[in-house]
N, C-alpha and C positions, 0 to 999 in steps of 0.2 A: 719749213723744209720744202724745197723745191721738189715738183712731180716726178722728174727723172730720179732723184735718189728715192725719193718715199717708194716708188715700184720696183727698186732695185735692194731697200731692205723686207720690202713684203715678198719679194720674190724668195729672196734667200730664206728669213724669220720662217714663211709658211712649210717650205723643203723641211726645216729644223723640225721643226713644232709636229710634221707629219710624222717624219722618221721617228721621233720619239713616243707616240700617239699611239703608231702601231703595234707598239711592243706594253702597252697599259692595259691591262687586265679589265681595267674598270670599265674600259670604253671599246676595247678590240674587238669582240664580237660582234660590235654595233656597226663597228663602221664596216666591215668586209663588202667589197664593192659600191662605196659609197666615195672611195678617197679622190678620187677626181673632183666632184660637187666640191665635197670638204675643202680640198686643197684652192679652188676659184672662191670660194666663200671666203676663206682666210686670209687671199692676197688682197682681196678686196674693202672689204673693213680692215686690217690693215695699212695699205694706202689711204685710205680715206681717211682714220684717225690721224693718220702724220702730215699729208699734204692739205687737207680742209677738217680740221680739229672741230671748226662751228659746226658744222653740217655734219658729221660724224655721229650714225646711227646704230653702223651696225646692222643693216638692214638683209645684207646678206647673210650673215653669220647667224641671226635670228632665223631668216625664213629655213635655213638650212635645218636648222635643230627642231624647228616647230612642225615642218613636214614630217621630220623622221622622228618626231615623238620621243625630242633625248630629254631625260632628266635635269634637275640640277645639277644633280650631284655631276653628271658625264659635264655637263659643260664646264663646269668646275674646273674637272680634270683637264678637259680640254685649255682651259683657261690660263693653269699652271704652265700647262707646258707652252703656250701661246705667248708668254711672259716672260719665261726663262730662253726661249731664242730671241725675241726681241732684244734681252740684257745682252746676250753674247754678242751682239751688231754693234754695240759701243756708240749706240745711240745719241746719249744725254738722258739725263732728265727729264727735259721735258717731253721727249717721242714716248718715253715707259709711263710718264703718266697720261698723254694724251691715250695710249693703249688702253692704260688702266681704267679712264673714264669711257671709254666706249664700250671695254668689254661687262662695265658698272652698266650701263645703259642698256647692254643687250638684257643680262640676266635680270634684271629687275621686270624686262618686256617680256620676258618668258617666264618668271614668277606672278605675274600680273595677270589678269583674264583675259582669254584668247577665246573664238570663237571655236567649237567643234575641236576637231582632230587635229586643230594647234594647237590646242596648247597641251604641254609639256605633260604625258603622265608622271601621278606620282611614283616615286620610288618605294616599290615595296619587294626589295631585293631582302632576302635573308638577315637576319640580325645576327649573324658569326660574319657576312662578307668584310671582304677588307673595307669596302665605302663606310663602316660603322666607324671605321677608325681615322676617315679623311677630314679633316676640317676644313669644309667649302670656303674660297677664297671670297668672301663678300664683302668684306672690312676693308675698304680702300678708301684712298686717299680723297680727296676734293678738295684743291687748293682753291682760291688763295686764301681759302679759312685753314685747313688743312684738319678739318673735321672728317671723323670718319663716315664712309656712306652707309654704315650699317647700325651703327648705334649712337652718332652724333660726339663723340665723346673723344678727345683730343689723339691722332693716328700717330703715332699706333697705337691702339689702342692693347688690353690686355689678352682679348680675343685674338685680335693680328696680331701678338706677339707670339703666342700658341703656335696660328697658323702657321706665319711666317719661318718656325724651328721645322715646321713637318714641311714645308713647300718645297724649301731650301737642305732640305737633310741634315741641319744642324745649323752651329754658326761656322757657316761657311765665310768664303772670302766673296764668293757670289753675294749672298747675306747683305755685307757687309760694306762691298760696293754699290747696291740699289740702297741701303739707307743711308748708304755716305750721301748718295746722288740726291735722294729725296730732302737729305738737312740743307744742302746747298740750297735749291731751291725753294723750302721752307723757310730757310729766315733771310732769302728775299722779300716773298710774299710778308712775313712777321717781323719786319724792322725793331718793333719792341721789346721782344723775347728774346731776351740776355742771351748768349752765346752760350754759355754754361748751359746753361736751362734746357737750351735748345738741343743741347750733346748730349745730355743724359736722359731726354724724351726719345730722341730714335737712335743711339747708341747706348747709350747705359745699361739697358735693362740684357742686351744681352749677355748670356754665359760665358764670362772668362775661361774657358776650357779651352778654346781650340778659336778664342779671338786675339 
């Protein structure tokens, strides 16, 4: 993806992602007067994961959250929604998972040891709040094995299937469109894995109800 369009979908994505951020219980008290920072952190790893995918850290979006002592679970959130503007820019494939492995890369850098007042406190919010009931999005892709980055074990996996219903609000057509996108791309990477096989690994399992 050339630099002019990658800063013109991180420009847009980051707007989305903000507007939706704002209004998240989980993470809204946190951010009040920070959305500026936020919204430069997010164009920026954004552009980077689409226009230079190798080099892609994440480095702002890290220092951002390890300053201000978020959680996992907020980056999470933050994460979902960071995901879901990115899908509405009608990206491809391949930009939602270049996203995917970057924002893999941040949260592993901030579950990981950090020196002093970086790194992340834990979360020890109430056991009624709603984050009891959020299932952190950590279960992602990493092609061209298309192993999961959380438990190794073929994406989606059982866990991202879970997620995936609560991320997406059901089986949605959103749903439905990123794992259309992710088979496409998948049995590139997997030339072996029968076509059949391949449909009923990241389509089949969901809910005929409202697919």
């Amino acid at each position: 993806m050339d630099m002019a369009y990658a800063r013109d979908v991180a420009r847009k994505a980051a707007a989305e992602s903000l507007r939706q951020i704002v209004d998240d219980h989980r993470v809204a008290g946190r951010l009040r007067g920070h959305e500026p920072a936020l919204s430069v952190a997010v164009r920026e790893t954004l552009q980077e994961a689409l226009a230079h995918p190798s080099r892609a850290d994440g480095h702002a979006l890290r220092d951002f959250c390890q300053r201000r002592g978020w959680t996992l679970d907020e980056f999470d959130a933050l994460g979902h929604h960071l995901l879901t503007a990115v899908l509405a820019q009608r990206v491809g494939v391949e930009a939602l998972v270049r996203v995917g492995a970057a924002l893999t890369r941040v949260r592993q850098r901030l579950a990981g040891p950090a020196p002093g007042a970086g790194r992340p406190r834990p979360d020890r919010r109430g056991r009624n709040s709603a984050s009891r009931h959020y299932a952190p999005p950590a279960h992602l892709p990493l092609p061209p094995s298309w192993r999961c980055s959380g438990c190794a074990a073929a994406w989606p996996c059982p866990t991202k299937q879970s997620q995936l219903l609560v991320e997406f609000g059901g089986t949605t057509a959103g749903l439905a469109v990123y794992l259309g996108a992710c088979l496409v791309a998948a049995t590139k990477d997997l030339p072996a894995l029968p076509p059949a096989q391949a449909r009923a690994r990241f389509l089949g399992w969901l809910p005929r109800r409202r697919f």
